[in-house]
N, C-alpha and C positions, 0 to 999 in steps of 0.2 A: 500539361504541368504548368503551375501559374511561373511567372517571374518573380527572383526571389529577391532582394537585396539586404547586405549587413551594411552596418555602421559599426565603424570602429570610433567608439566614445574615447578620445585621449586624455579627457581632462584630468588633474593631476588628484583631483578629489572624491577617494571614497565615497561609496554610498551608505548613507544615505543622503550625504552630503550635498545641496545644491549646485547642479554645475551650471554655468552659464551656458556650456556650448549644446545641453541638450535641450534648450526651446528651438535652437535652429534645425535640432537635427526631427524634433516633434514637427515641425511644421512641414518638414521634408517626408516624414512616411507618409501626412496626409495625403500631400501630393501624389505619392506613390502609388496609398488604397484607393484615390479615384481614378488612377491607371492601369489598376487591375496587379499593383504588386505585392506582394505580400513582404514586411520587412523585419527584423530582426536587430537589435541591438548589445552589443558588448562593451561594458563600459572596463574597460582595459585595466584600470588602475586597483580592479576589483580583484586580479587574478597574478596568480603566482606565476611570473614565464621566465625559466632557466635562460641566462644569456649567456652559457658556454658554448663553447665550438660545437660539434655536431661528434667528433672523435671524444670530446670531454664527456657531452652528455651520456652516449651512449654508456660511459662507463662509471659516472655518479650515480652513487649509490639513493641518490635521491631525486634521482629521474623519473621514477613514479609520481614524483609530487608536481610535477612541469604543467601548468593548464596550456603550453603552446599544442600541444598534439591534438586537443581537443578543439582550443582555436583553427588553428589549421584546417583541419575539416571542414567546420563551417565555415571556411573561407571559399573553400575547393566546390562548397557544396551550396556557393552562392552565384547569381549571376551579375551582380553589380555589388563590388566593392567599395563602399567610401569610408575614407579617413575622415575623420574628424578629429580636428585639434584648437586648442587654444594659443596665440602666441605667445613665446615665451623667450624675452631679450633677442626675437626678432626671430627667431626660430622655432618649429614647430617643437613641441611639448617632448621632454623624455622619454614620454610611453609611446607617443608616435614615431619615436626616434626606435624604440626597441622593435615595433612590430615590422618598421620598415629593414633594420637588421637581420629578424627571423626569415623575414619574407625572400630575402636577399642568399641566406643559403641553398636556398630553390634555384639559384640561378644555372644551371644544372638543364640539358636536350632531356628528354623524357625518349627514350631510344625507339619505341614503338608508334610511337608519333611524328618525331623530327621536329620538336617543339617543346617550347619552355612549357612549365607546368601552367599557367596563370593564360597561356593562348584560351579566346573564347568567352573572358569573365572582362568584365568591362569596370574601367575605375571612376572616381568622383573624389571633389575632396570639399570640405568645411572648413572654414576656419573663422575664428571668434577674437577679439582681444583689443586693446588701445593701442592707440597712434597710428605705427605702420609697419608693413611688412606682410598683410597676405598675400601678394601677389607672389612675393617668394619663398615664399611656404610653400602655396600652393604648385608655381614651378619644381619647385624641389619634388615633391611627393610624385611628382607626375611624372618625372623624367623617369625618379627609378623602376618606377611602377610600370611605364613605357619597356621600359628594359627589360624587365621580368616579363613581357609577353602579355600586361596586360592592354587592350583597346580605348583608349583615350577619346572620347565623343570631344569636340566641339563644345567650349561651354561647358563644360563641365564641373567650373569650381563655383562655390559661393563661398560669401562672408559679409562678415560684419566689423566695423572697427568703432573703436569709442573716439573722443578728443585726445587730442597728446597730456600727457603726466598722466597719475593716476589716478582714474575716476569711476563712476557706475559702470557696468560690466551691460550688456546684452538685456538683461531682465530688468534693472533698473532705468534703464534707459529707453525702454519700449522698441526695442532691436523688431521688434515684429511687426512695427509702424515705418520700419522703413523701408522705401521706394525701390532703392537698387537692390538692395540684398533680397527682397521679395520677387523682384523682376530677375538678376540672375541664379535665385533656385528653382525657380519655371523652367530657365533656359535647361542647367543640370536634370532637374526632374526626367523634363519630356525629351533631352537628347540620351541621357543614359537609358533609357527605356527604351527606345527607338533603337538604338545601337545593340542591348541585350538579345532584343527579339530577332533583330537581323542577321545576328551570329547564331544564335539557335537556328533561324532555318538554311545559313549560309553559313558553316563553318568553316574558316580561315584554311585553306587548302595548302599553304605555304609547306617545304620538306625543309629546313634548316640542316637536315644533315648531308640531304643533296647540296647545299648550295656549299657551304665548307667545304666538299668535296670537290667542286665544280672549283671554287678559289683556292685551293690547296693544288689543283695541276696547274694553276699558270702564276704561283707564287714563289718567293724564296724560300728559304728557310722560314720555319716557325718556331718559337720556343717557347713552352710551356711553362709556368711554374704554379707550383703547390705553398697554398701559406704553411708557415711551418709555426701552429700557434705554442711548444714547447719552447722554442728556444727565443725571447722577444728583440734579442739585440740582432738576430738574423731572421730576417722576418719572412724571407723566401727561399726555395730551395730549388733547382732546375728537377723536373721530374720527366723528363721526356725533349726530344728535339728531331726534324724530320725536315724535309725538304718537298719538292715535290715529288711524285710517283715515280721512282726510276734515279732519281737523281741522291748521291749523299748528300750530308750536311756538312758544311762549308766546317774548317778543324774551330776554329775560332768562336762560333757557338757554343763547345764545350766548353767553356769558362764559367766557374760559378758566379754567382751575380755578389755584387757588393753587398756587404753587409751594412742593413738601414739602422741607425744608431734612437 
């Protein structure tokens, strides 16, 4: 089965609309196709994704109309995920900010596994825009994405930046002519690739549910909480509390957590 990669297009602009950040991400399949990957693009801004809780949506009545489920999929059913965004007052774009949210209630052991859902799919990020700020875009998107279980290569981000104030974007400015950002989306290209295939024939053998368990007998007390997205002036609720194997929990545990205003 070839190697498959998506691009998540952030830009904030409808299509048909020109976006600056997809000649970066055109130049990046090509890469790909002479790697032998096959790639995929979704340009985010195009599609309808409910940003209620997970208890909300289930029960909106217009949960059928959500394109995340479908997203999702293709995400699940990729082996290199890259974000692509535009900077935006220094921070990665809204639609990047929402799929990183979606993505983020996966955060969740897959109990048949002992592993987050996202272990195995390897990430990448893009980033487009003036002045400054990819570097921490990019850190940004990576850490969570780290955290979600996905594989992080070496090299993995590219970008492009214009001069400071506002000026030509990526296309007017022949972003395609330039030296670093063509030099580190080789770097991305061939380590995400490399990393892809690696984990396809070496799957990550890690039990996360053994290991919690393995820190759960020589810890203290743990305490749990549930967001509690009804009531917003109380934003957590204690749902559980345990100690280790054998031992109670200390009384003092029992106390509800402060309410966050």
């Amino acid at each position: 089965m070839a190697t498959r990669a998506l691009f998540l297009n952030c830009t904030l602009r409808k299509s048909p609309s020109r976006s600056q950040t997809q000649p970066l991400i055109d130049k990046a399949i090509e890469l790909f196709r002479l790697r032998g990957v096959e790639s995929e693009v979704i340009r985010v801004i195009d599609h309808h994704i409910e940003q209620a809780y997970w208890e909300d949506w289930e029960s909106d009545a217009k949960a059928g109309d959500d394109d995340w489920p479908d997203i999702l999929a293709r995400i699940m059913s990729a082996d290199i995920v890259i974000i692509a965004t535009p900077i935006t007052g220094g921070m990665c774009s809204s639609a990047a900010h929402v799929i990183l949210e979606k993505l983020s209630l996966l955060d969740e052991l897959v109990e048949d596994r002992g592993q987050f859902a996202f272990y195995g799919r390897v990430a990448g990020v893009i980033v487009t825009g003036a002045e400054d700020g990819a570097h921490h875009v990019a850190s940004r998107i990576l850490f969570l994405m780290s955290r979600l279980g996905f594989t992080i290569p070496p090299n993995c981000e590219t970008y492009w930046l214009g001069p400071a104030g506002t000026g030509p974007g990526y296309i007017q400015s022949h972003g395609e002519r330039h030296f670093h950002t063509n030099k580190v989306l080789r770097y991305m290209v061939e380590n995400c690739t490399f990393f892809a295939r690696l984990l396809e024939r070496n799957p990550i053998p890690t039990d996360l549910v053994r290991c919690a368990e393995e820190a759960r007998a020589e810890s203290d007390s743990e305490v749990t909480f549930k967001v509690n997205v009804h009531t917003p002036s109380l934003r957590y609720r204690r749902v559980q509390t345990f100690g280790p194997k054998g031992a109670a929990a200390p009384a003092s545990d029992a106390r509800d957590p402060e309410p966050v205003g």
